[in-house]
NUPA-482682 format. One record per atom (N, C-alpha, C): residue in one letter; x, y, z. Coordinates in pm, whole numbers, padded with zeros to 5 digits, always signed. Layout:
BEGIN
AXYZ ...
END
This chain:
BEGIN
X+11561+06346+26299 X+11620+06264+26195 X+11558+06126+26195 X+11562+06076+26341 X+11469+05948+26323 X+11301+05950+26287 X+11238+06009+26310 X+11169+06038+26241 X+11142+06007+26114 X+11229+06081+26020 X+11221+06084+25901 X+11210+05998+25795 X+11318+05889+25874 X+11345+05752+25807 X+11217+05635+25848 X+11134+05701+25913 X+11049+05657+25984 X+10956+05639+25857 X+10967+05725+25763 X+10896+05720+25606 X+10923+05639+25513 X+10857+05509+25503 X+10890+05410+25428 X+10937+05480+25286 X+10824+05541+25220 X+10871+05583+25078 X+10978+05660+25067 X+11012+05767+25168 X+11132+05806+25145 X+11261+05748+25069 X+11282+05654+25151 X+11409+05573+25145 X+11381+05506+25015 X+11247+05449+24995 X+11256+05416+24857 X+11283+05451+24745 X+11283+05588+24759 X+11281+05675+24645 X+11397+05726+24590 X+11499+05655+24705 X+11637+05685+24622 X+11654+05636+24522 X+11622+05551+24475 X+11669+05473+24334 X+11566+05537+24200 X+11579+05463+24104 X+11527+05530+23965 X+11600+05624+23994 X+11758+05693+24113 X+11838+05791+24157 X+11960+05742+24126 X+12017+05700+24191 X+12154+05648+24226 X+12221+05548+24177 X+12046+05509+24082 X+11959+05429+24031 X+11979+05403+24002 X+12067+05626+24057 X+12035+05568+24019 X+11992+05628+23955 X+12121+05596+23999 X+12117+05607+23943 X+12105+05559+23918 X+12053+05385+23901 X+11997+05368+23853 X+12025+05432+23806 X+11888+05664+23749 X+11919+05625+23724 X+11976+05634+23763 X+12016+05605+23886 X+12072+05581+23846 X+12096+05521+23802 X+11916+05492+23926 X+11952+05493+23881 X+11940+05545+23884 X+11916+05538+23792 X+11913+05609+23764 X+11836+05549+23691 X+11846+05763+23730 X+11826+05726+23622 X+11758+05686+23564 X+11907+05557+23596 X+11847+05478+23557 X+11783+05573+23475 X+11739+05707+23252 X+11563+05667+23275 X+11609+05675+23096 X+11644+05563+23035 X+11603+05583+22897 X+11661+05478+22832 X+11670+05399+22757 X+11709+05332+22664 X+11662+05266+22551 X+11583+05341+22514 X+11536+05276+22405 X+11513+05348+22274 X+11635+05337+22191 X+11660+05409+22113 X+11581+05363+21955 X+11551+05221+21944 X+11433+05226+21790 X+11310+05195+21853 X+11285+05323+21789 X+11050+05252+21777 X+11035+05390+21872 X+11113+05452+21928 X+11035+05531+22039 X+11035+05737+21993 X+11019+05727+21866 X+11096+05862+21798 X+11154+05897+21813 X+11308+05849+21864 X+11456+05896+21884 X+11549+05875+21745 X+11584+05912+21761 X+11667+05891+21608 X+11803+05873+21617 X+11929+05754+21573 X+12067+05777+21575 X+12089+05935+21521 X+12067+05905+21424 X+12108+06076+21361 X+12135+06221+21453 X+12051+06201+21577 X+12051+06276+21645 X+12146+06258+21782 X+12196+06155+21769 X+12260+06125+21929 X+12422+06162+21921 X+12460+06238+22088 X+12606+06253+22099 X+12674+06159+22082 X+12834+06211+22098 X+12891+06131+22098 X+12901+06022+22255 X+12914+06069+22361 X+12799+06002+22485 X+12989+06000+22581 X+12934+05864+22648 X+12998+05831+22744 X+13097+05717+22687 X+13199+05712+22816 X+13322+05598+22729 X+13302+05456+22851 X+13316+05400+22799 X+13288+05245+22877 X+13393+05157+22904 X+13426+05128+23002 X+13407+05112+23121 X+13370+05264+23183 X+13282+05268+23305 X+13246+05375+23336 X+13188+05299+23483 X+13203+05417+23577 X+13208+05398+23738 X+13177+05499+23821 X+13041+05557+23850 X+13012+05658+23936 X+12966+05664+24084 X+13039+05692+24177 X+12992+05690+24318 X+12923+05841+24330 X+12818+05800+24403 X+12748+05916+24491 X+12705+05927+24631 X+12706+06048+24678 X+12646+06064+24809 X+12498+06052+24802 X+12445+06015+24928 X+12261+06041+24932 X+12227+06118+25033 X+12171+06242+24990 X+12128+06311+25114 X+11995+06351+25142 X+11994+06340+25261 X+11814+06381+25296 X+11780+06503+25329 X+11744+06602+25274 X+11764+06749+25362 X+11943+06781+25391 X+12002+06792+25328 X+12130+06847+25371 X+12195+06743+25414 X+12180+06597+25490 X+12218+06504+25604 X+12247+06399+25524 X+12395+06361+25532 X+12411+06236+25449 X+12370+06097+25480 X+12266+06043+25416 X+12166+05922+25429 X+12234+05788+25373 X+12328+05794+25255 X+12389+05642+25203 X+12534+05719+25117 X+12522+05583+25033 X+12595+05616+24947 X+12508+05489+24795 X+12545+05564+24710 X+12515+05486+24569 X+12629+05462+24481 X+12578+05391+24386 X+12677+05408+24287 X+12641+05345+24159 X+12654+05391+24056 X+12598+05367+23932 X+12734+05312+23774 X+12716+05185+23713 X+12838+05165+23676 X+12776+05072+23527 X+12900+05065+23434 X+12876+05015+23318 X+12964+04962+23252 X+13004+04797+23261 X+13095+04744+23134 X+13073+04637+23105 X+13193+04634+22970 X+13193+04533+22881 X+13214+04362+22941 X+13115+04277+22933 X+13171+04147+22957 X+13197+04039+22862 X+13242+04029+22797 X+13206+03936+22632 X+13154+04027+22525 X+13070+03945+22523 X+12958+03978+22444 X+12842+04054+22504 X+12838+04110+22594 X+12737+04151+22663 X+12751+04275+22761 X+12713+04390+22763 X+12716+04482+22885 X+12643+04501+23005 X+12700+04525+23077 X+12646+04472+23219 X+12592+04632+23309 X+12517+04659+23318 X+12464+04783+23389 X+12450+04749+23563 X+12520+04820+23632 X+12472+04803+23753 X+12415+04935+23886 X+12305+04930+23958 X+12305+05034+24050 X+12306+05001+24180 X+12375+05075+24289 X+12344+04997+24395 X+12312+05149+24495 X+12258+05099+24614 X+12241+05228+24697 X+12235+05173+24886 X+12306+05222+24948 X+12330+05154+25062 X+12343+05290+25189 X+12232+05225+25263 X+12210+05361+25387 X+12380+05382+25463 X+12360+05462+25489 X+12491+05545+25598 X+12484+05418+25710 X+12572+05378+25805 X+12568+05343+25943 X+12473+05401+25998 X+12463+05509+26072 X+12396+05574+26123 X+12265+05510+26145 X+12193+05538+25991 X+12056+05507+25973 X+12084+05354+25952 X+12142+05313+25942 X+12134+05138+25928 X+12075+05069+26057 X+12143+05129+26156 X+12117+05104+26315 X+11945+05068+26313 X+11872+05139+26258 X+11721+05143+26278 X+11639+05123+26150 X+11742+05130+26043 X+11611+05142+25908 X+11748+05126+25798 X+11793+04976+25762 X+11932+04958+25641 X+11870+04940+25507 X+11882+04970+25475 X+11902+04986+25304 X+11989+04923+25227 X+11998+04799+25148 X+12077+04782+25076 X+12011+04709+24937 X+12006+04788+24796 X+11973+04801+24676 X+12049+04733+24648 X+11999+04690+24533 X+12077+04645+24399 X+12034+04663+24265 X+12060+04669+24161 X+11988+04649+24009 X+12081+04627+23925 X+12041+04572+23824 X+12136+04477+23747 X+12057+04479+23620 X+12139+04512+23495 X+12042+04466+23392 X+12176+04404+23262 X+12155+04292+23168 X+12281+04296+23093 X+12206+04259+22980 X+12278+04318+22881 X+12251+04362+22752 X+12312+04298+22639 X+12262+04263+22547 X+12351+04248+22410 X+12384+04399+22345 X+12527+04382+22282 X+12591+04492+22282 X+12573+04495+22133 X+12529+04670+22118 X+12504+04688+21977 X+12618+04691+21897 X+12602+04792+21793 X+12689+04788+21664 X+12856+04878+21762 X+12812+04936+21821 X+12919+05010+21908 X+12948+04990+22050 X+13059+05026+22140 X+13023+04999+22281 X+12941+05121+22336 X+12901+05185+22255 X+12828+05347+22300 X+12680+05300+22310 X+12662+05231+22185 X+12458+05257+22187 X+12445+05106+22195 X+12336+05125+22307 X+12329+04945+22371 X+12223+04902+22278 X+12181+04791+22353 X+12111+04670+22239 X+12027+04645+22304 X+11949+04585+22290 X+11859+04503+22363 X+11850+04448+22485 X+11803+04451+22589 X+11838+04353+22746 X+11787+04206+22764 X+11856+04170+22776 X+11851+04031+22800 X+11816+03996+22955 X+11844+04073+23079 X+11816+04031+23205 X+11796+04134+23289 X+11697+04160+23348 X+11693+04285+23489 X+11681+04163+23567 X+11714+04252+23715 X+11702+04220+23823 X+11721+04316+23948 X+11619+04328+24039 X+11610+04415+24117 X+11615+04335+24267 X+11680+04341+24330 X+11669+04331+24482 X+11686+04399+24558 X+11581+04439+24657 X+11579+04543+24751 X+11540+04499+24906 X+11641+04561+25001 X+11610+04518+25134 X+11614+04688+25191 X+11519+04737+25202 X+11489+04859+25306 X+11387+04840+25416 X+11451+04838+25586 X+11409+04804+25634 X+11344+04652+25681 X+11256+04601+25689 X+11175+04516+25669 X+11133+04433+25596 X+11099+04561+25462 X+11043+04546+25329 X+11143+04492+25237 X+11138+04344+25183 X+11223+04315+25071 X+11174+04325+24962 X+11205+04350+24848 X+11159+04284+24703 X+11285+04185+24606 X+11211+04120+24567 X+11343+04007+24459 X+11271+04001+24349 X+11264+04014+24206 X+11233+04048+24094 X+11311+04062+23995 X+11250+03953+23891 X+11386+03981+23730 X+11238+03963+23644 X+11349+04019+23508 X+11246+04034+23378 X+11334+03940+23321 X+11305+03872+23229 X+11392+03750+23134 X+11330+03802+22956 X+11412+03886+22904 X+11365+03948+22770 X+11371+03852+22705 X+11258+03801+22595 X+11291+03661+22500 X+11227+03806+22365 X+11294+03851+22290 X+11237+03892+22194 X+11195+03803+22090 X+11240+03709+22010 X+11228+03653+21912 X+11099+03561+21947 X+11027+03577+22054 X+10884+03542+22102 X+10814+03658+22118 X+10890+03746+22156 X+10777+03894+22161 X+10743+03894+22330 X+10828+03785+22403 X+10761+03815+22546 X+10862+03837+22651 X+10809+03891+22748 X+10906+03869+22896 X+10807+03821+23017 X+10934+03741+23038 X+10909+03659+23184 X+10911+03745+23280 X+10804+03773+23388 X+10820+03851+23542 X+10869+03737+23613 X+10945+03764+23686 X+10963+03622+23846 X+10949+03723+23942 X+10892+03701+24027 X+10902+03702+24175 X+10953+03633+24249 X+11095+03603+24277 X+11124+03542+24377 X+11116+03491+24520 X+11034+03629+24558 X+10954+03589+24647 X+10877+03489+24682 X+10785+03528+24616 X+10669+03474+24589 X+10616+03348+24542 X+10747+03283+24454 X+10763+03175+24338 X+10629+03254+24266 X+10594+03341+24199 X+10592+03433+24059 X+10586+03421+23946 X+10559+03359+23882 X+10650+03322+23736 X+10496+03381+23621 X+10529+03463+23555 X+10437+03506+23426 X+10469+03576+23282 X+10409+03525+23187 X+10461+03600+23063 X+10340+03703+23051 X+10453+03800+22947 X+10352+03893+22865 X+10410+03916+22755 X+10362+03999+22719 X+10376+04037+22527 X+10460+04146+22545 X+10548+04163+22484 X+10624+04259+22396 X+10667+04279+22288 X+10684+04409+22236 X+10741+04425+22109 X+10936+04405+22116 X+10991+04466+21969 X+11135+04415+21991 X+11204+04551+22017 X+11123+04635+22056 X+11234+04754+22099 X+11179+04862+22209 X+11162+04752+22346 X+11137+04756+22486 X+11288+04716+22575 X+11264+04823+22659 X+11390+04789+22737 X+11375+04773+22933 X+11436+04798+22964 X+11431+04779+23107 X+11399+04904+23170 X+11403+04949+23327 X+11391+05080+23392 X+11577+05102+23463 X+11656+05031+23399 X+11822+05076+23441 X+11895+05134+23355 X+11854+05075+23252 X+11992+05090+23111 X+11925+05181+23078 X+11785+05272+23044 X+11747+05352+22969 X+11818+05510+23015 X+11912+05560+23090 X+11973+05630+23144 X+12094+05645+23037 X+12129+05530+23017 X+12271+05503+22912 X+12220+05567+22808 X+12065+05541+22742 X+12033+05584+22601 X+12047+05693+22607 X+11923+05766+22679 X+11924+05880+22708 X+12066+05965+22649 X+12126+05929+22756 X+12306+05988+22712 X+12366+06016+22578 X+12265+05940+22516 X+12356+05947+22404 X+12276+06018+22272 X+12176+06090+22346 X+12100+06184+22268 X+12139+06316+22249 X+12066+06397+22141 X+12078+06500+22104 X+11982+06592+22184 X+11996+06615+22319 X+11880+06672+22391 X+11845+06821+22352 X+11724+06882+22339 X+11694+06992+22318 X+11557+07032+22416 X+11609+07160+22474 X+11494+07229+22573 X+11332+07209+22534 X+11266+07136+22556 X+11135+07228+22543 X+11080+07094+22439 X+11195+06981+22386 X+11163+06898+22334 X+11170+06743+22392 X+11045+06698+22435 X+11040+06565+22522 X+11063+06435+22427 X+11116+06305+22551 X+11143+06210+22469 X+11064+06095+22514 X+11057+05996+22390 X+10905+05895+22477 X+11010+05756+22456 X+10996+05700+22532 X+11078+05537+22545 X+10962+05471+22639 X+10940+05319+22533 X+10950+05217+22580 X+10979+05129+22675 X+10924+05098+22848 X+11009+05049+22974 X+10868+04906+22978 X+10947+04796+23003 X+10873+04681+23068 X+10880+04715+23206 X+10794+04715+23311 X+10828+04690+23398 X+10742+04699+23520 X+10753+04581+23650 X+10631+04616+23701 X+10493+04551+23622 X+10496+04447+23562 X+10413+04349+23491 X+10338+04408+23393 X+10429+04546+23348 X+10358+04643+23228 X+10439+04685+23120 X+10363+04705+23020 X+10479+04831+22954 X+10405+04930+22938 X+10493+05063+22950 X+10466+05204+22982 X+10569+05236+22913 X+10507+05352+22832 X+10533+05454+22759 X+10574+05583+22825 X+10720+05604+22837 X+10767+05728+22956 X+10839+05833+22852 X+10752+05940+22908 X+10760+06080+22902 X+10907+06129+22943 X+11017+06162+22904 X+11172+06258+22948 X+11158+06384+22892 X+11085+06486+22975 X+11098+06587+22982 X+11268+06678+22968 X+11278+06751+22868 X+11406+06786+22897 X+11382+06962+22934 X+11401+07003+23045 X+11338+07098+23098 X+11414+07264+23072 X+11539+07230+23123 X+11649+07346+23089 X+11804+07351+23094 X+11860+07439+23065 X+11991+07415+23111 X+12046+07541+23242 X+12189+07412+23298 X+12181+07510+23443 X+12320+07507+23452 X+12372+07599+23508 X+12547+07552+23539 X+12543+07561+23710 X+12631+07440+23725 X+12614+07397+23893 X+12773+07387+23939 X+12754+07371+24020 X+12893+07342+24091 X+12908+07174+24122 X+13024+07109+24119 X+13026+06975+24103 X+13109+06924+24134 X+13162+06785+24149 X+13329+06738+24190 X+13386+06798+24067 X+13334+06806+23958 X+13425+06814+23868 X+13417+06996+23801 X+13379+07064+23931 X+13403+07201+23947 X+13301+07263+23895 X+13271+07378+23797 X+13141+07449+23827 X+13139+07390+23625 X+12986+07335+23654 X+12986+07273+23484 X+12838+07322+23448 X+12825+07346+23266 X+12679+07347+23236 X+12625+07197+23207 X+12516+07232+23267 X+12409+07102+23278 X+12267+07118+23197 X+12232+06978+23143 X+12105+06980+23084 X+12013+06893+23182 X+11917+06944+23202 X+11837+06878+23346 X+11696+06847+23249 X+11682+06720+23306 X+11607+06585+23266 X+11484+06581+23363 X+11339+06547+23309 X+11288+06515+23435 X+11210+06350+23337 X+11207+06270+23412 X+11149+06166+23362 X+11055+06164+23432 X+10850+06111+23358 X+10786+06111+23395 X+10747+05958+23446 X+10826+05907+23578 X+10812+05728+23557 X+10689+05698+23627 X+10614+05578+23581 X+10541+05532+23587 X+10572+05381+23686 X+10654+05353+23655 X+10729+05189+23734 X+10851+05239+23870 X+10926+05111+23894 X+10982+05136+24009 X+11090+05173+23944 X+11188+05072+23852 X+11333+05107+23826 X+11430+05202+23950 X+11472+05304+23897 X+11630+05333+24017 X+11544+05413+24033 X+11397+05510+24073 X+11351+05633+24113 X+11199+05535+24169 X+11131+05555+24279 X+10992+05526+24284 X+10923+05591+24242 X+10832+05574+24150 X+10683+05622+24087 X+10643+05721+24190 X+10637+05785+24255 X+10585+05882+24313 X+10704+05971+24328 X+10630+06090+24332 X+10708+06224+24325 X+10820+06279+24229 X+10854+06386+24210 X+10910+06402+24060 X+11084+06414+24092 X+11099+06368+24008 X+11232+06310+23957 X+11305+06405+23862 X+11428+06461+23870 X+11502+06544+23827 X+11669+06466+23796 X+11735+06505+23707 X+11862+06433+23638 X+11959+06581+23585 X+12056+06582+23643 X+12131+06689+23574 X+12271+06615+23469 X+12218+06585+23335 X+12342+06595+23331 X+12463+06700+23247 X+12608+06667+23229 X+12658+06758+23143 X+12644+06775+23059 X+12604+06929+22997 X+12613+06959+22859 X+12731+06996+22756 X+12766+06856+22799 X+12873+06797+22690 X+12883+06628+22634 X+12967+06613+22566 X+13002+06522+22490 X+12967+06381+22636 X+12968+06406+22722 X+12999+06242+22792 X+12841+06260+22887 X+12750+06367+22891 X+12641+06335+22964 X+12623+06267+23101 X+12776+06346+23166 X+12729+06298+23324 X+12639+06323+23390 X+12587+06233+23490 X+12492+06237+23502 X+12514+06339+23693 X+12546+06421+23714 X+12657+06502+23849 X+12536+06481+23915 X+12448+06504+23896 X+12321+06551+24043 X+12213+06507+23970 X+12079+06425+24078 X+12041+06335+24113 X+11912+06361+24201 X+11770+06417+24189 X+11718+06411+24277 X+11539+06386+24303 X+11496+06340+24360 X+11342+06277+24352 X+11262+06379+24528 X+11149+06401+24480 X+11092+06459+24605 X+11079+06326+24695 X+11054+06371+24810 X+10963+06293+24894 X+10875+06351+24985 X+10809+06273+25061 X+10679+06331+25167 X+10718+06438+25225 X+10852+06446+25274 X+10918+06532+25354 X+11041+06601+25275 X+11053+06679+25225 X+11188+06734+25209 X+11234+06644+25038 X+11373+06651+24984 X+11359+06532+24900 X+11518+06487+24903 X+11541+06350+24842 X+11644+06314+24862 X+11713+06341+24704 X+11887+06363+24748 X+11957+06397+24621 X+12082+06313+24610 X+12124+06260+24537 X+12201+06175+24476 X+12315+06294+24390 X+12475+06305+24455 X+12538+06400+24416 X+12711+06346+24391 X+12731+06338+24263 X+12823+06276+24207 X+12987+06339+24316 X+13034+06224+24328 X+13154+06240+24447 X+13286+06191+24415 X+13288+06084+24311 X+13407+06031+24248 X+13380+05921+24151 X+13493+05879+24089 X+13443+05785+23964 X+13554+05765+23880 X+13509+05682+23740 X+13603+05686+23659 X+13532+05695+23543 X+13541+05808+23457 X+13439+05848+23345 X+13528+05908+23247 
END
């Protein structure tokens, strides 16, 4: 077991999970519903907001953290959050504690989001920290990278219907998914924008906290960090129904892969 954690990327790779659900994230993997050939016309009726998902993280069978993936109203603005935090156990030698944050102007509904106004990612695994926000200025066409680290600071160009690597999980949700038909969104991120591939692969019925359910399973092709690391493939189950939970959660790694598996909540 020690060993294992002994694999830097591993542990990284929980997120774009739990990301992340992110997505969790997750997930964390979609939001960007104009400019990217998604269509309202086509989207469920989705998820209800306030919304609050805890998960387990496991490595091979062995419970590694816990996550949790969440979404509400603050004002004028919705607030997306993922977090992912190693077990005790493994903390002793290799802790983990995530964060991601992104908040939004809230569209015409509390269902289909708007635009993001702020990411922010902080990550302490192990050793390795990262501190990083995007600052969306659309009505310039640009976003700010910071590195906090680093003192960082750079613009680039964007268009007005780019979103983050957290909230695009929410969009997602609120689509009309069909087998065999992929979806392309818009992500800043990582001092780029990339054009990501959501494979929607098949449907599966699983067993779950919320007992044995059919699922539509997602694979997003990411390119950036968001709630999943860019390496190795990334899988999303959610329900094939009206609220698109997101129950199970999982990304390969070097060794074995880690899974993100819905445990309680308020949805």
């Amino acid at each position: 077991m020690h060993h294992s954690f002994k694999i830097r990327t591993a542990t990284g790779r929980w997120r774009k999970k739990t990301a992340v659900v992110a997505w969790p994230i997750f997930f964390a993997v979609i939001c960007f519903l104009m400019g990217c050939g998604i269509f309202f016309a086509e989207a469920a009726r989705a998820f209800s907001i306030p919304e609050h998902l805890v998960y387990d993280l496991t490595w091979t069978g062995i419970k590694a953290g816990t996550a949790t993936l969440q979404v509400v109203i603050d004002g004028d603005v919705m607030r997306v959050e993922s977090t992912a935090t190693s077990a005790d156990w493994i903390s002793v030698f290799y802790r983990v504690e995530d964060r991601v944050e992104t908040v939004l102007e809230k569209g015409k509904s509390d269902i289909f989001l708007a635009q993001p106004r702020n990411y922010r990612l902080r990550v302490r695994e192990g050793r390795h920290r990262r501190d990083k926000e995007i600052i969306f200025d659309y009505p310039r066409k640009k976003a700010v990278f910071i590195n906090h680290l680093d003192a960082e600071k750079k613009e680039y160009t964007i268009h007005e219907k780019v979103f983050d690597p957290l909230s695009v999980l929410y969009y997602v949700r609120t689509l009309k998914l069909e087998v065999g038909k992929p979806v392309f969104v818009d992500i800043f991120d990582s001092k780029k924008l990339w054009n990501v591939e959501v494979q929607v692969l098949r449907k599966e019925r699983i067993r779950s906290v919320m007992g044995d359910v059919n699922t539509i399973v997602i694979k997003p092709l990411l390119k950036s960090e968001g709630i999943f690391h860019r390496k190795g493939d990334v899988y999303i189950w959610l329900t094939d129904d009206e609220r698109r939970i997101p129950v199970r959660m999982q990304s390969k790694v070097a060794v074995g892969s880690i899974t993100a598996t819905l445990v309680s909540g308020t949805y």
